[in-house]
Backbone as a ProteinNet text record, in pm:
[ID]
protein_1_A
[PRIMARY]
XXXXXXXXXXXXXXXXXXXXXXXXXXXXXXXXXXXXXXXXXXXXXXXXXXXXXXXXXXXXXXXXXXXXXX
[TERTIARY]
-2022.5	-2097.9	-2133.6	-2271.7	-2289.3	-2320.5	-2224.3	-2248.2	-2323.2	-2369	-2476	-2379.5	-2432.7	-2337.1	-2343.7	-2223.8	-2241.1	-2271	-2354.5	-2349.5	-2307.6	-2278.8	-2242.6	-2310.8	-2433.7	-2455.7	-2482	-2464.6	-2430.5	-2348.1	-2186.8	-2071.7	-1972.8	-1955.8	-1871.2	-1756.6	-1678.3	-1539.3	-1454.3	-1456.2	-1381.3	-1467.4	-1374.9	-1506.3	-1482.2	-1579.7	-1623.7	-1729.1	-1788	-1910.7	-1941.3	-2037.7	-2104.6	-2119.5	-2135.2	-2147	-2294.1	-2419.2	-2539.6	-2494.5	-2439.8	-2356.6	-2283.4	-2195.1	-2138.7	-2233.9	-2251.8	-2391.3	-2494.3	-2504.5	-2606.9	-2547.3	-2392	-2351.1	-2281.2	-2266.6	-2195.8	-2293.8	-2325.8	-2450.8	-2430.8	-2395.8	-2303.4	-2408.7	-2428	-2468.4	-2309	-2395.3	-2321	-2217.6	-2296.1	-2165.1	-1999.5	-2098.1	-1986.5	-1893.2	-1995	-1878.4	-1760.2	-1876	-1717.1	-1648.4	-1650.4	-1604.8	-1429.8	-1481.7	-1396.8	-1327.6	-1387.6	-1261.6	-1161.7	-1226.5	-1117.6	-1000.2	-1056.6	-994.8	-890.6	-905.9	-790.3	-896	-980.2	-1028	-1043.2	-1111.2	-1189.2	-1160.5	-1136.9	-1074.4	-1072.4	-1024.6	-966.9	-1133.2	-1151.6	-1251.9	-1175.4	-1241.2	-1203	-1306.3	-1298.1	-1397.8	-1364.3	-1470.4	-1469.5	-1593.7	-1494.3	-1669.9	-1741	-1788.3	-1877.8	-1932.3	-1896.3	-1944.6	-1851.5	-1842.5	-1737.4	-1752.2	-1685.5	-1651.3	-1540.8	-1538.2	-1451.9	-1438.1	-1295.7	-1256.5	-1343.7	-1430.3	-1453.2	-1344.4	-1252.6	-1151.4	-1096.2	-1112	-1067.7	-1171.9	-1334.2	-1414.3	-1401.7	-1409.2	-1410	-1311	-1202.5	-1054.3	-1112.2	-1194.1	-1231.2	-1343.1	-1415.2	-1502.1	-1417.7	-1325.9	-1217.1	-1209.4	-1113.6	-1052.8	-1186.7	-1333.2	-1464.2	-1471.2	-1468.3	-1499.6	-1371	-1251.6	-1172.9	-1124.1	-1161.7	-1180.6	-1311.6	-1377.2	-1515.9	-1526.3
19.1	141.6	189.5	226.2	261.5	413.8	486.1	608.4	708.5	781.5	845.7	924.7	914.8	1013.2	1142.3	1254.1	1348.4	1417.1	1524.1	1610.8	1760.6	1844.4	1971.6	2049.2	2052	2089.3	2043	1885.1	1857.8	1856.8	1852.9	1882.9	1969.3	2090.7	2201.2	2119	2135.9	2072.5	2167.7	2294	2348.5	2405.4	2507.3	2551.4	2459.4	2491.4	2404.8	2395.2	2252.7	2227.6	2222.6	2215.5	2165.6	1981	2001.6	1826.4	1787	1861.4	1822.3	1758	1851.1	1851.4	1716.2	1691.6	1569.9	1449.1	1474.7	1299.1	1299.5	1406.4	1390.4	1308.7	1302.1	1221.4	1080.2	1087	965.3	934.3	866.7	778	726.6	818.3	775.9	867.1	820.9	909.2	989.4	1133.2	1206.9	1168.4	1077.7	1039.9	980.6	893.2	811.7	896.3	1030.3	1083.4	1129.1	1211.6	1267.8	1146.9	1034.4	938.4	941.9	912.6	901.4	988.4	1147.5	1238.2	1221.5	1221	1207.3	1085.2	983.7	884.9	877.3	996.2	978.8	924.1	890.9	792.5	890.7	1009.6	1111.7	1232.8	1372	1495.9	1516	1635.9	1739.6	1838.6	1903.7	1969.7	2145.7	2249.9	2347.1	2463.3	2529.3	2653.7	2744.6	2854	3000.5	3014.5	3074.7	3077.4	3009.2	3028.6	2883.3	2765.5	2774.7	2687.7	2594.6	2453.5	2386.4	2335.6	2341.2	2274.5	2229.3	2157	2061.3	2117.4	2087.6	2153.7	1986.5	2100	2012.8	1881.6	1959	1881.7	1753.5	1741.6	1668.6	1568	1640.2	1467.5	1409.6	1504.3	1453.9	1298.4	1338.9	1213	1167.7	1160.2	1066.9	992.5	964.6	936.2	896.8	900.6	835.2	686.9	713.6	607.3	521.7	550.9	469.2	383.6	461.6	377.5	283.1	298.3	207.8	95.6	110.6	-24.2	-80.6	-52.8	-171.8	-197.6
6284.6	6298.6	6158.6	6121.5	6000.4	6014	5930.1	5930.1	5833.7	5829.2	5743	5701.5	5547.8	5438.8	5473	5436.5	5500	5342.6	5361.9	5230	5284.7	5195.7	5190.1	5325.8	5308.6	5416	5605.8	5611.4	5707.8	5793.8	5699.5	5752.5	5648	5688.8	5564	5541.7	5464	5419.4	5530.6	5592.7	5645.2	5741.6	5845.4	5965	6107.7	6149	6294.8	6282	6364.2	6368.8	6522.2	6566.9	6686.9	6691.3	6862.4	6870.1	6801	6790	6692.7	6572.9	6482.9	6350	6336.5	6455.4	6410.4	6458.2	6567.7	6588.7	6489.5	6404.4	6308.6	6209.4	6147.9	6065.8	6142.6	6269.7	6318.1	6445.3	6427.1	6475.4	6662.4	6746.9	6893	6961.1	7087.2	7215.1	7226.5	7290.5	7345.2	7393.7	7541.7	7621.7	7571	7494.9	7376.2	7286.5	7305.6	7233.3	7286.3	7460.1	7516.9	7547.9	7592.1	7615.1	7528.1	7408.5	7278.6	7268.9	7310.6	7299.8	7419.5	7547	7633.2	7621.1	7606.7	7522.4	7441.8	7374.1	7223.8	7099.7	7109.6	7005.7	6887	6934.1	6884.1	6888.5	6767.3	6755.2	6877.1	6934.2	7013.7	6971.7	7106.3	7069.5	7131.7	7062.3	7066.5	7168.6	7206.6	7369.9	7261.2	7262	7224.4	7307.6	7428.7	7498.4	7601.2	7582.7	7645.9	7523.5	7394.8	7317.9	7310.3	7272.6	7217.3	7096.9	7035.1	6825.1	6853	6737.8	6672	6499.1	6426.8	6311.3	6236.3	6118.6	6054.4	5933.6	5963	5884.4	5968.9	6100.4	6157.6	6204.7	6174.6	6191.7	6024.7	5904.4	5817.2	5804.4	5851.7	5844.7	5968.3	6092.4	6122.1	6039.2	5992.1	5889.7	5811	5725.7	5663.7	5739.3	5820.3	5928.5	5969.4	6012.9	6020.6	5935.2	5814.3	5720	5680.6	5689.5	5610.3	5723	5874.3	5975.8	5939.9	5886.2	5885.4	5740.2
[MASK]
++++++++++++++++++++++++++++++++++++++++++++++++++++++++++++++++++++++

């Protein structure tokens, strides 16, 4: 999987992002994504609401782990 570099403003170092935010730097259909979370593969996602995020600190170290299996 080749993933697109993330810069400052694609993914904050801290915060939550939306699922846009992260398929914009990790290259997966949706489904694939919920897939992966239910899974285990992929963060824990967080509700305030009716919205759901994910801590940006926790796709960052996924992106870690992407990159150091391929």
């Amino acid at each position: 999987m080749s993933l697109n570099i993330p810069n400052d403003q694609a993914l904050p170092e801290t915060g939550y992002v939306r699922l846009s935010t992260i398929l914009a730097v990790i290259p997966i259909s949706r489904s694939s994504w919920w897939a992966g979370v239910k899974e285990g593969r992929y963060p824990r996602s967080y509700k305030l609401g009716r919205c759901t995020f994910w801590k940006a600190e926790d796709v960052r170290q996924l992106i870690v782990e992407i990159g150091e299996s391929s």
